[in-house]
N, C-alpha and C positions, 0 to 999 in steps of 0.2 A: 441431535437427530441428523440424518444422514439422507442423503435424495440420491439415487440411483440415476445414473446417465441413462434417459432412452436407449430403447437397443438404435435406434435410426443412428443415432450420435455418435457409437460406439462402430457400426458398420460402415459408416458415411463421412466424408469431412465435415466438418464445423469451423466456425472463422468468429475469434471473439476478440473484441481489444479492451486494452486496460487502459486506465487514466491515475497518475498518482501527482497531484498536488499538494499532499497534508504536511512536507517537510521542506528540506532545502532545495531541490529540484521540481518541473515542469516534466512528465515524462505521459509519452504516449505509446504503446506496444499492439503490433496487430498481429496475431498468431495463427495460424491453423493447426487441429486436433483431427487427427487421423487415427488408423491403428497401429502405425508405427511413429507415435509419440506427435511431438511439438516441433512445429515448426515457423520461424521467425518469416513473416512477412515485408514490415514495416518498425522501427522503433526508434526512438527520438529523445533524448535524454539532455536537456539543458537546466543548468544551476543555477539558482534563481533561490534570495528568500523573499522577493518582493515581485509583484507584476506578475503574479500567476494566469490574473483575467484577462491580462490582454495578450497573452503570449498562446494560452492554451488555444483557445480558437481557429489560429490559423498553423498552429500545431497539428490539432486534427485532420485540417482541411489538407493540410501536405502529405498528410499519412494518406487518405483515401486518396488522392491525385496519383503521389508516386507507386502507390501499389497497385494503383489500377480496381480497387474494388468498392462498391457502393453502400453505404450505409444500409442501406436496403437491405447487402448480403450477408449482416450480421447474424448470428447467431447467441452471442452471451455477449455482453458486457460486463468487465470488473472493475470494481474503481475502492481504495483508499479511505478507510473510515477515521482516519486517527490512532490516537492523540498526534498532533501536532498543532502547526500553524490552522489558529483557528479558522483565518479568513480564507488562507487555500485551500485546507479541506472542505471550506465550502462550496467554494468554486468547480475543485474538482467534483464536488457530488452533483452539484447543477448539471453542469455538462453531459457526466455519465448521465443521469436520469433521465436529458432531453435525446440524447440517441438511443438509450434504450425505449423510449415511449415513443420513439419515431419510427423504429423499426420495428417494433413490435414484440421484442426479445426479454429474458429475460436479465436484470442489474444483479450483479453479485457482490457483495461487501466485503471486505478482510481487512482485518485490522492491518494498520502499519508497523507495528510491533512484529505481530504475528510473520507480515509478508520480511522482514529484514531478518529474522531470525533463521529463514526456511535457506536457509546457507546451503550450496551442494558439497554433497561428501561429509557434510560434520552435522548431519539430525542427530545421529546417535550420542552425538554429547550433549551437557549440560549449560544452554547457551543463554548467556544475559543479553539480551538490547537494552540500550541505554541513547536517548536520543533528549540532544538539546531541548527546555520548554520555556527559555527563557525567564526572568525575573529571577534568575539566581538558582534556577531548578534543572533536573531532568527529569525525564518521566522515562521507568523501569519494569521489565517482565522479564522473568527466566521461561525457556522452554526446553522441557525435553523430548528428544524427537518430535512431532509436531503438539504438543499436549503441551497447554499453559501451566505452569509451576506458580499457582497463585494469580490473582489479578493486577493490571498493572496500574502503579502508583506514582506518585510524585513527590522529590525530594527535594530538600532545600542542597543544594554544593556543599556549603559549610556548615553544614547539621553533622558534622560527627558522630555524635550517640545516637542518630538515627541510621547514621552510614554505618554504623559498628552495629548495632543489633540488625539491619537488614543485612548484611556479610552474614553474620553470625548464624542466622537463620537459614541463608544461602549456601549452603559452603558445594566445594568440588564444582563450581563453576570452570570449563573446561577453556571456554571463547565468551571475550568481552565483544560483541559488536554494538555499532551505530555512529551517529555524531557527537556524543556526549561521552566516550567512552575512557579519554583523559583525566576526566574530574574523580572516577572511581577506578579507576586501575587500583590504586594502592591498596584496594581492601581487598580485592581479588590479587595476589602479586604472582601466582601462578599463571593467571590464565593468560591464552593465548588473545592476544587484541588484533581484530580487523573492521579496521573504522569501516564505516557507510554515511555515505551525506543521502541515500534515498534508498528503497527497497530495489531489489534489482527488479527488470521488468521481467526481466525470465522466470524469477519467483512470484512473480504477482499472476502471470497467467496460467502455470502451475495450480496456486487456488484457485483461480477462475474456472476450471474444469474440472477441480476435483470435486468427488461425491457428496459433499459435505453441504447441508443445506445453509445457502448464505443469503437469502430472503431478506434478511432485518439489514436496512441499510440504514439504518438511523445512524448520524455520527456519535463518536467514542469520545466524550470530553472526560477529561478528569478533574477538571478545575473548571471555573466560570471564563466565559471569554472576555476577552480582552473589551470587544465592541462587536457590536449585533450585528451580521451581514445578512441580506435578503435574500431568497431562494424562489422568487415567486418567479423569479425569468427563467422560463425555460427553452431550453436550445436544443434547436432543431438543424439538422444539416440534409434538409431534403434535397434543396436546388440550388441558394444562395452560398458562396464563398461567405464567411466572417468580415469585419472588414479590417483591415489590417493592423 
C-alpha cells in the first residue's frame, strides 16, 4: 500500500533526516524535499562496527548545530530496519523514534537491503545485495527496479549446494552490491561487483519521501539475536546536547 504525499509537502519544503546504524557504519543525513527534488543539508558518514551508542548522539547533535535547524523543524524522519548488526539497529531505531516522538512527525522504516540496493543509474537491472551477518553468513535480496525478487535470507559462506541452488534460481543478476559481496561473486562471475560497507545516505532519504507507506518500523531480523538489547530509553533532543 502506497500513502500519497499531502499536497502542502509537495507545494512546500519539508526537512527529514535519516539515521542508519544496522551495518558497518554510524550515518546521519538531513535533507530538504522541495519541488525541485532533494537537497543535502547536513550528513555524516563514519565506520564503525562497534560504538554505535555512543557515537550516534552527538552525531546528531552536530547535524542540528551545523545546519542551523531545530528538531522541532522536522518534518519526516527515516531510519534503517535491518537485517544487520543487531545491537545497532537497535540503537539506531531508539533514537530515530525518540525524535520522531519529540517532534511530533512522522518515522519511516526501509529495509537495509532495500535502502543499498536503490543504486543510482542501475534500478533497471537485476541487483543482488549481499551484506556481512557474521557467524559465517550473509544475509541476501535481489531487487529489480525497486521491487524485491524474493525475501531476504541467510546463508551459510561455505554452504555450496545452498549457494548453487540460490545462483541457480537467481540467474541474470546484473550488480553484486554490499559488504559481503566477495564470498559469492564466484556464482554470479558475470556481474558487475560494487561493494557498500552502508546504504548511501542519499538512498535512504530518497525512501524517506517516497510515496510508499513505511508505518511498520518494527526491526527486520532473519535469525535470532545475538543478545537482547533494550529500547525502553527513549531520546529526546529538545534542549540538552548528549553527552559526549
Amino acid at each position: 500500500m502506497c500513502r500519497k504525499l499531502s499536497m502542502w509537502s509537495r507545494c512546500f519544503k519539508v526537512l527529514g533526516l535519516v539515521v542508519d546504524t544496522s551495518v558497518g557504519a554510524c550515518s546521519v543525513g538531513l535533507y530538504e524535499h522541495g519541488s525541485s527534488g532533494l537537497t543535502c543539508l547536513y550528513d555524516d558518514t563514519a565506520l564503525m562496527t562497534r560504538g554505535h551508542q555512543e557515537y550516534i548522539g552527538p552525531q546528531i547533535w552536530n547535524c542540528f548545530q551545523k545546519s542551523g535547524i531545530k528538531p522541532s523543524s522536522l518534518n519526516f524522519v527515516g531510519v534503517t530496519l535491518g537485517p544487520g548488526s543487531f545491537t545497532g539497529l537497535r540503537v539506531g531505531l531508539s533514537f530515530a523514534k525518540g525524535l520522531a516522538e519529540g517532534a511530533g512527525v512522522p518515522l519511516s522504516g526501509f529495509s537495509t537491503l532495500e535502502a543499498m540496493a536503490a543504486l543510482g543509474g542501475l534500478e533497471d537491472v537485476r541487483r543482488l545485495v549481499v551484506i556481512e551477518a557474521g557467524r559465517g553468513q550473509v544475509y541476501l535480496q535481489a531487487f529489480e527496479g525497486m521491487a524485491a525478487v524474493g525475501g531476504p535470507i541467510s546463508l551459510t559462506i561455505k554452504d555450496n549446494e545452498a549457494l548453487n541452488a540460490y545462483a541457480a534460481a537467481l540467474p541474470d543478476v546484473a550488480v553484486l552490491t554490499g559488504s559481503g559481496c566477495e564470498h559469492v561473486r564466484s556464482y554470479w562471475p558475470k556481474a558487475e561487483v560494487i561493494p557498500q560497507i552502508s546504504p548511501s545516505i542519499l538512498a535512504m532519504a530518497h525512501l524517506m519521501f517516497d510515496d510508499c507507506d513505511r508505518s511498520d518500523v518494527r526491526p527486520i531480523y532473519i535469525r535470532e539475536p545475538d543478545a537482547k538489547v533494550s529500547d525502553k530509553r527513549i531520546v529526546r533532543f529538545d534542549t540538552e546536547p548528549p553527552a559526549a
